[in-house]
Biopython code that builds the backbone (N, CA, C, O; Angstrom):
import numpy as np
from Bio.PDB.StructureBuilder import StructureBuilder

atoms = [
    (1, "UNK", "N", (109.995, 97.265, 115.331)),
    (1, "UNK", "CA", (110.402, 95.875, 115.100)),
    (1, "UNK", "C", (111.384, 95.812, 113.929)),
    (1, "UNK", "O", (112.229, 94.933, 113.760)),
    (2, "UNK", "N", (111.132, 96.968, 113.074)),
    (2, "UNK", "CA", (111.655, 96.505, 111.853)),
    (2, "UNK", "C", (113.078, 97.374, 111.993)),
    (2, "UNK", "O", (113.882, 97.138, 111.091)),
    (3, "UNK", "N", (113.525, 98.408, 113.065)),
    (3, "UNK", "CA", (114.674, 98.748, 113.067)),
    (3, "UNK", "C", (115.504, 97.310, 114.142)),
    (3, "UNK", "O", (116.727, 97.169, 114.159)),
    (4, "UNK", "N", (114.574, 96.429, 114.912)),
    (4, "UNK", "CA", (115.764, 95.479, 115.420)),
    (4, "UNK", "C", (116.072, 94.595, 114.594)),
    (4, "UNK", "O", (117.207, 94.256, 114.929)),
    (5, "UNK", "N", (115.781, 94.031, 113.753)),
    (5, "UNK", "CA", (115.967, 93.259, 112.651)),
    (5, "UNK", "C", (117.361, 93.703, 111.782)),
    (5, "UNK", "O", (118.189, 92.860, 111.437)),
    (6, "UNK", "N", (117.488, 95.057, 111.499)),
    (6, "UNK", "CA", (118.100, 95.825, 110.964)),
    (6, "UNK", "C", (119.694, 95.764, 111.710)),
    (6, "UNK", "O", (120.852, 95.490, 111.393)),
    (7, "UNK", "N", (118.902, 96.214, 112.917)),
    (7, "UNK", "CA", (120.155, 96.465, 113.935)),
    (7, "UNK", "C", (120.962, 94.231, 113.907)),
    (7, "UNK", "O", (122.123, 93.824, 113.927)),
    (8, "UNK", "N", (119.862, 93.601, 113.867)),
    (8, "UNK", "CA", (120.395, 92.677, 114.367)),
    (8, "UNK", "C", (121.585, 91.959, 113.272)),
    (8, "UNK", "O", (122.703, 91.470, 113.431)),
    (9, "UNK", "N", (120.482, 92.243, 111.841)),
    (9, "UNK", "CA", (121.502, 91.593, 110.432)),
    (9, "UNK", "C", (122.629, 93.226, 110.553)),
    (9, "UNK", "O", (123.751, 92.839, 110.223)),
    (10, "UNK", "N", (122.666, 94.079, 110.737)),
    (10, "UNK", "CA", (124.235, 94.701, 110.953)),
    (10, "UNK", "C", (125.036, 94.529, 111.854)),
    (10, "UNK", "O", (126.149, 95.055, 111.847)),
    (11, "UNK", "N", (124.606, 93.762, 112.783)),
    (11, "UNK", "CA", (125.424, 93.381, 113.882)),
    (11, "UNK", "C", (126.146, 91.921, 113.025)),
    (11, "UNK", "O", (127.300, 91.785, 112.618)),
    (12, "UNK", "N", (125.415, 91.316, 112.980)),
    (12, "UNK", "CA", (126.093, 89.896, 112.178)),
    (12, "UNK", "C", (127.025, 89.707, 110.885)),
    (12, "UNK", "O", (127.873, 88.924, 110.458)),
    (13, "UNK", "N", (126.257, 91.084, 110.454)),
    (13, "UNK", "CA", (127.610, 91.203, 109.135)),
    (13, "UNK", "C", (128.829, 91.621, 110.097)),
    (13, "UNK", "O", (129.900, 91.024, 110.207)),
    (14, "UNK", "N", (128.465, 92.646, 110.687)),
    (14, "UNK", "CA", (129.744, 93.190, 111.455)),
    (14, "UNK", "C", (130.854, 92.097, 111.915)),
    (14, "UNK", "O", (132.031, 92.022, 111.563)),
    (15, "UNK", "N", (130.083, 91.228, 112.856)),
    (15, "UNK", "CA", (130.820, 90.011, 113.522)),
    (15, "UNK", "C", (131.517, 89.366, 112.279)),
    (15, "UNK", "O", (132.726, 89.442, 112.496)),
    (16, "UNK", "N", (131.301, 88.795, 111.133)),
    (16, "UNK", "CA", (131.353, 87.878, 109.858)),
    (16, "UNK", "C", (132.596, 89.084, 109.619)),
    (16, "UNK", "O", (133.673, 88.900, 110.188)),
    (17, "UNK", "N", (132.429, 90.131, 108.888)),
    (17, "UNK", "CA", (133.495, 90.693, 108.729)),
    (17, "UNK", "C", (135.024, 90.965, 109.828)),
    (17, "UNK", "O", (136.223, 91.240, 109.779)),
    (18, "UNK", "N", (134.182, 90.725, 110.530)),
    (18, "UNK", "CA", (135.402, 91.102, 112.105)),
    (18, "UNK", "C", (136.199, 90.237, 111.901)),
    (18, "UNK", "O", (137.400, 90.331, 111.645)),
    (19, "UNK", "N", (135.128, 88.770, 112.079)),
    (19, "UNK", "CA", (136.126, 87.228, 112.253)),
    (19, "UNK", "C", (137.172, 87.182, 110.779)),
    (19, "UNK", "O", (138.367, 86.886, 110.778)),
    (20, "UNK", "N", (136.449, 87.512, 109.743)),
    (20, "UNK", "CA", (137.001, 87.448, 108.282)),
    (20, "UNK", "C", (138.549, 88.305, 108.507)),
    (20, "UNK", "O", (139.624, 87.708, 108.441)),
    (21, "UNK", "N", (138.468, 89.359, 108.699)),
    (21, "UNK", "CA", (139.470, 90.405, 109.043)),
    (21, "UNK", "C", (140.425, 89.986, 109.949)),
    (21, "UNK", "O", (141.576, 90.411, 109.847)),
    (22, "UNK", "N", (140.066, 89.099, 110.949)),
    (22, "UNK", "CA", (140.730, 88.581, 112.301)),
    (22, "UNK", "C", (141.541, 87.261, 111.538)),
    (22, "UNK", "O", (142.741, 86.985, 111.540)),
    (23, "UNK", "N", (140.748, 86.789, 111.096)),
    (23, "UNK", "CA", (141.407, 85.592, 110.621)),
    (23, "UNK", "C", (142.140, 86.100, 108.850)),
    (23, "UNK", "O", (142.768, 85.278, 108.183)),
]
sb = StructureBuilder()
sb.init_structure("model")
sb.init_model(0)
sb.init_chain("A")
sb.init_seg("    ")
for serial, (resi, resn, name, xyz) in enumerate(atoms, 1):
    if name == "N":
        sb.init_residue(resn, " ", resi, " ")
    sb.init_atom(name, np.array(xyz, "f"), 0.0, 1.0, " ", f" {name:<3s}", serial, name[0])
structure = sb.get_structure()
């Protein structure tokens, strides 16, 4: 449980940085 959590807040930074970078 506690690696999807993990996986899920690095996925969301990822996205946040993507859009940040994109824009």
């Amino acid at each position: 449980m506690l690696d999807r959590s993990l996986v899920c807040c690095i996925l969301m930074f990822g996205i946040s940085t993507g859009l940040s970078d994109g824009a």
